[in-house]
C-alpha positions as CSV (number, residue, x, y, z in Angstrom):
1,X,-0.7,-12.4,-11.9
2,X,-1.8,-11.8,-15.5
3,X,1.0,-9.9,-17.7
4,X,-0.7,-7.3,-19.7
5,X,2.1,-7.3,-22.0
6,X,2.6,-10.9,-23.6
7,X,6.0,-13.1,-25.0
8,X,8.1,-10.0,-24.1
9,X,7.6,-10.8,-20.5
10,X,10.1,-12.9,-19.3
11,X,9.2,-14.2,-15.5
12,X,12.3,-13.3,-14.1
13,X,13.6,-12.9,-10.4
14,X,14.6,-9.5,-9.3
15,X,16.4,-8.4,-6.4
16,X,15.7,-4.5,-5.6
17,X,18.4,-2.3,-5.1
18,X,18.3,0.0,-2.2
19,X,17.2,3.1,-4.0
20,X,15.8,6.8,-2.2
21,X,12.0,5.1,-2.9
22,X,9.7,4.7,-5.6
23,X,9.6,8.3,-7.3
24,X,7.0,9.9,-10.0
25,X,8.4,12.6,-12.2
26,X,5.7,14.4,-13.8
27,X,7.1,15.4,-17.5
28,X,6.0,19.4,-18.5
29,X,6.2,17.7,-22.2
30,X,1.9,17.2,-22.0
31,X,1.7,20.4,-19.6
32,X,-0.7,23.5,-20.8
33,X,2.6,25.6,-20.9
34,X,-0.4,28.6,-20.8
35,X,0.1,27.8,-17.2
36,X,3.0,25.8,-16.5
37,X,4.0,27.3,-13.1
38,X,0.4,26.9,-12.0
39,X,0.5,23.3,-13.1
40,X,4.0,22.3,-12.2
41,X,2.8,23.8,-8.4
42,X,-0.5,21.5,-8.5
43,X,2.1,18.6,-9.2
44,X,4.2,19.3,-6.2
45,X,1.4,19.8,-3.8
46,X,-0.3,16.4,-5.1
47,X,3.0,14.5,-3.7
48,X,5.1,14.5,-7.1
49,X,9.0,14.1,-6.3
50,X,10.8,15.2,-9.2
51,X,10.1,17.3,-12.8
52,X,10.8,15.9,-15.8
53,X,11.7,18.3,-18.4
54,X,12.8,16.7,-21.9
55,X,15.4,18.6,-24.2
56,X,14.8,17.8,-27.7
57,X,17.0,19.8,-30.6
58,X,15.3,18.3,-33.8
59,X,18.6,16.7,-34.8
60,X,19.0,13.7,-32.6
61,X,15.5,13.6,-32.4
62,X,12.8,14.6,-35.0
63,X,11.2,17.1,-32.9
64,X,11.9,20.4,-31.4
65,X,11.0,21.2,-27.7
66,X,12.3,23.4,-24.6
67,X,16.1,24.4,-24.0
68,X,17.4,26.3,-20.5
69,X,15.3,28.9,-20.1
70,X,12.1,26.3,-19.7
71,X,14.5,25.4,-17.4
72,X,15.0,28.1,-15.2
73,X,11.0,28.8,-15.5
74,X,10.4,25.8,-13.6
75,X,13.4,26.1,-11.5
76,X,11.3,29.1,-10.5
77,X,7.9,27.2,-10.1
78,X,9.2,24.7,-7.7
79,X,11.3,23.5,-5.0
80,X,11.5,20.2,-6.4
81,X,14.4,18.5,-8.1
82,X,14.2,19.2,-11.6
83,X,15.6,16.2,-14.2
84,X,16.4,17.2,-17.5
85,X,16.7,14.6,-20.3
86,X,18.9,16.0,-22.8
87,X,17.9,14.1,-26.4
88,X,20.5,16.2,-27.9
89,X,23.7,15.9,-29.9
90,X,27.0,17.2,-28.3
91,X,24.9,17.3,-24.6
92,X,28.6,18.4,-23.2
93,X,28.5,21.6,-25.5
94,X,25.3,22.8,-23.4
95,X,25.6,21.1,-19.7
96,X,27.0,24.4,-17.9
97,X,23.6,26.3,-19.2
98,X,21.1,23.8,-18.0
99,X,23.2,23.6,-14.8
100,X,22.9,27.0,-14.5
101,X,19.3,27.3,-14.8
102,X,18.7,25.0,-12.0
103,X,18.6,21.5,-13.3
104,X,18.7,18.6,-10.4
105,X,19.6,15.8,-12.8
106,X,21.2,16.1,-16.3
107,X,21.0,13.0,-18.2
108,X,22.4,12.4,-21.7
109,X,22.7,10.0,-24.2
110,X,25.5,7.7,-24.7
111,X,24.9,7.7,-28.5
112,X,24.7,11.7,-28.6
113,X,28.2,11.7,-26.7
114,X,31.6,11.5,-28.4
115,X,33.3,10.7,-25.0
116,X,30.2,9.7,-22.3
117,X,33.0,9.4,-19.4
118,X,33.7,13.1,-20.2
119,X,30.3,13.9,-20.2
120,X,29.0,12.3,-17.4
121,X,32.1,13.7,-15.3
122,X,31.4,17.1,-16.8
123,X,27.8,17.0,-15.4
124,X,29.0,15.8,-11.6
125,X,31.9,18.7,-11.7
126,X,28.8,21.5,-12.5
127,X,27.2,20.0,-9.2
128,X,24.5,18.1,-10.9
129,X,23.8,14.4,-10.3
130,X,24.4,12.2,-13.6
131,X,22.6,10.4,-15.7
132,X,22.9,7.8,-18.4
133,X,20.5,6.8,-21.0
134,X,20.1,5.1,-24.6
135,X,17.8,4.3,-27.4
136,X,15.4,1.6,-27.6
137,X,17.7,-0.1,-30.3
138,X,21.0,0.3,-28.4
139,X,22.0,-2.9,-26.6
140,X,21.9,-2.1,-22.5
141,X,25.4,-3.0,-22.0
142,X,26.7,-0.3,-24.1
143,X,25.7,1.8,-21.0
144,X,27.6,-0.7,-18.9
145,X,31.1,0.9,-18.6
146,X,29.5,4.3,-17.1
147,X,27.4,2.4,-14.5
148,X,29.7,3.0,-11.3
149,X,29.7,6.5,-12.3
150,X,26.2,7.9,-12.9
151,X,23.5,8.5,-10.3
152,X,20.4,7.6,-12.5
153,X,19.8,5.2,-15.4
154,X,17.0,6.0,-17.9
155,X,15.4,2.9,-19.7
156,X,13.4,4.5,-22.6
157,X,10.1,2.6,-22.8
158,X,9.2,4.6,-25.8
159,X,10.8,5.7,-28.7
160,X,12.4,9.0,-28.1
161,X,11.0,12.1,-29.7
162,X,7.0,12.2,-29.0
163,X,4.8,12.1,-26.3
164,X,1.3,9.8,-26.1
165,X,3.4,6.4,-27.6
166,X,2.3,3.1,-26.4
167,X,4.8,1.6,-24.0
168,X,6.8,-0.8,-25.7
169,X,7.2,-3.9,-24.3
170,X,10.4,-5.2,-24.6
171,X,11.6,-2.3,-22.1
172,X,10.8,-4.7,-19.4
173,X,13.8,-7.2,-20.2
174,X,15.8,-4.0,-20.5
175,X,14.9,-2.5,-17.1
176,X,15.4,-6.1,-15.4
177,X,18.8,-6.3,-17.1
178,X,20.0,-2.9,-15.9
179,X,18.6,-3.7,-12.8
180,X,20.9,-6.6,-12.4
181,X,24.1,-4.9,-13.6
182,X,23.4,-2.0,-10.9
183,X,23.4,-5.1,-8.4
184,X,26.2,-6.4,-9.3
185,X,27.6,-3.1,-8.9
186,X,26.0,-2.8,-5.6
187,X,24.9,0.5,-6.9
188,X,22.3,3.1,-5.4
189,X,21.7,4.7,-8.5
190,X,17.9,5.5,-9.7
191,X,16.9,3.0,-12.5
192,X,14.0,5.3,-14.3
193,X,11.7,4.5,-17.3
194,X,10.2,6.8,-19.5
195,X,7.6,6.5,-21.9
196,X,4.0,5.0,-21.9
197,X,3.7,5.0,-18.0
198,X,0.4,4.9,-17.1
199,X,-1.8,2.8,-14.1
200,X,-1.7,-0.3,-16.7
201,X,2.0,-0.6,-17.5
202,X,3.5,1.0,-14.3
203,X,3.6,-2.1,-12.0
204,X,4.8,-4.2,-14.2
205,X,8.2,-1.5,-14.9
206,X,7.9,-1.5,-11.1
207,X,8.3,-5.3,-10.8
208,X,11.2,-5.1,-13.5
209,X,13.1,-3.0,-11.3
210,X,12.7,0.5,-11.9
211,X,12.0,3.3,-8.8
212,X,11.4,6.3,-10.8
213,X,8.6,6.8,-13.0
214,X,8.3,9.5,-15.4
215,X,4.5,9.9,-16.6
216,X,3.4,12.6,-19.1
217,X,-0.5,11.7,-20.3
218,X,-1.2,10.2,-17.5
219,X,-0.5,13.2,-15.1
220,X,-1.3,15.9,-17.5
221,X,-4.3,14.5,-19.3
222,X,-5.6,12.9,-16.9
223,X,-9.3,13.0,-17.3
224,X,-10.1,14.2,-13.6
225,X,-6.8,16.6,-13.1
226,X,-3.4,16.6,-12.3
227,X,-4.2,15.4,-8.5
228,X,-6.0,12.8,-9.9
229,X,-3.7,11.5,-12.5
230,X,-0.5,11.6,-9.7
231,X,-2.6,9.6,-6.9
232,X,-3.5,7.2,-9.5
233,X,0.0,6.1,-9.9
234,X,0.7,6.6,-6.5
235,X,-1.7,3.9,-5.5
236,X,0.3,1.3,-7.5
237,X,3.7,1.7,-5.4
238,X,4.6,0.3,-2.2
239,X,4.4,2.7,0.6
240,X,8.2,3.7,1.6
């Protein structure tokens, strides 16, 4: 099998966890928010699992995006499970609000947190699963210590702030690394990447480890529709 992404493949064994399945998470970041709830509904009757809403404050990230009440709009617009990544600072200062609103999955970043145990407890006490995630430059085992605790792990195949960046390729070492620490762990968590996935980088995330698949462009601008854009990636993942 050719490697579409050069020296920062590594051919390296990798045991699969047993996970709920492979998962795509359309994210609303490349929606026409003109008609969001039409949109986010064409996602879930096209087979979608979850929706991917990213947080973004301007401060821990250079740009400015969508707080609860996007939240709660497309609480509104679907029935699906609704995962928020918060690229905030202080996450714990806002996790009751996105709870309320309706968020499935809160996930925060353990270099945004001044105590990521706290945080990551604080999101399961609201009734939310948890989630754990870090920047392209953070080593993976600094998310180590929080791993028997969370219920997903986020590898961030871009870097976080933009949408429509290139998938960067040393994500796949970091996916196949996390992967193997949730093993050891005999974990069940999700390992998700975000960033770049498209039909020519996401089997190769796939074979790395990851389950969930978060896909922006590739959904939203996808030249022939959402429908389109969702069974494209579809097509790449084992049936369950």
């Amino acid at each position: 099998m050719i490697r579409p992404f050069g020296r920062a493949w590594k051919e390296l064994t990798v045991i699969l966890r047993p996970t709920t399945g492979y998962l795509i998470a359309p994210s609303i970041l490349a929606a026409d928010f003109l008609h969001l709830g039409d949109q986010i509904a064409v996602c879930e009757q096209s087979g979608a699992d979850w929706i991917h809403v990213d947080v973004m404050d301007g401060h821990f990230v250079p740009n400015l995006t969508m707080g609860a009440m996007a939240v709660e709009a497309c609480r509104r617009a679907t029935r699906l499970p609704i995962d928020v990544h918060l690229m905030i600072e202080n996450p714990e200062r806002h996790l009751e609000a996105f709870a309320n609103a309706g968020a499935s999955i809160l996930t925060a970043h353990v270099e945004a947190c001044s105590d990521p145990l706290r945080t990551l407890n604080g999101i399961k006490a609201l009734g939310c699963k948890a989630g754990v995630t870090l920047n392209p430059e953070t080593p993976v085992r600094a998310i180590e210590p929080f791993l028997s605790l969370v219920d997903l792990v986020l590898i961030m195949s871009v870097h976080p702030g933009y949408a429509g960046q290139q998938f960067l390729p040393e994500a796949l070492v970091r996916i196949t690394e996390t992967n193997r620490m949730l093993n050891e762990l005999d974990s069940s968590a999700d390992l998700e990447v975000d960033g770049g996935i498209s039909a020519a980088t996401l089997p190769a995330a796939r074979e790395a480890g990851a389950n969930v698949f978060v896909a922006a462009q590739a959904i939203f601008k996808h030249p022939e529709g959402i429908r389109a854009g969702i069974r494209a990636l579809r097509e790449l993942l084992p049936a369950d």
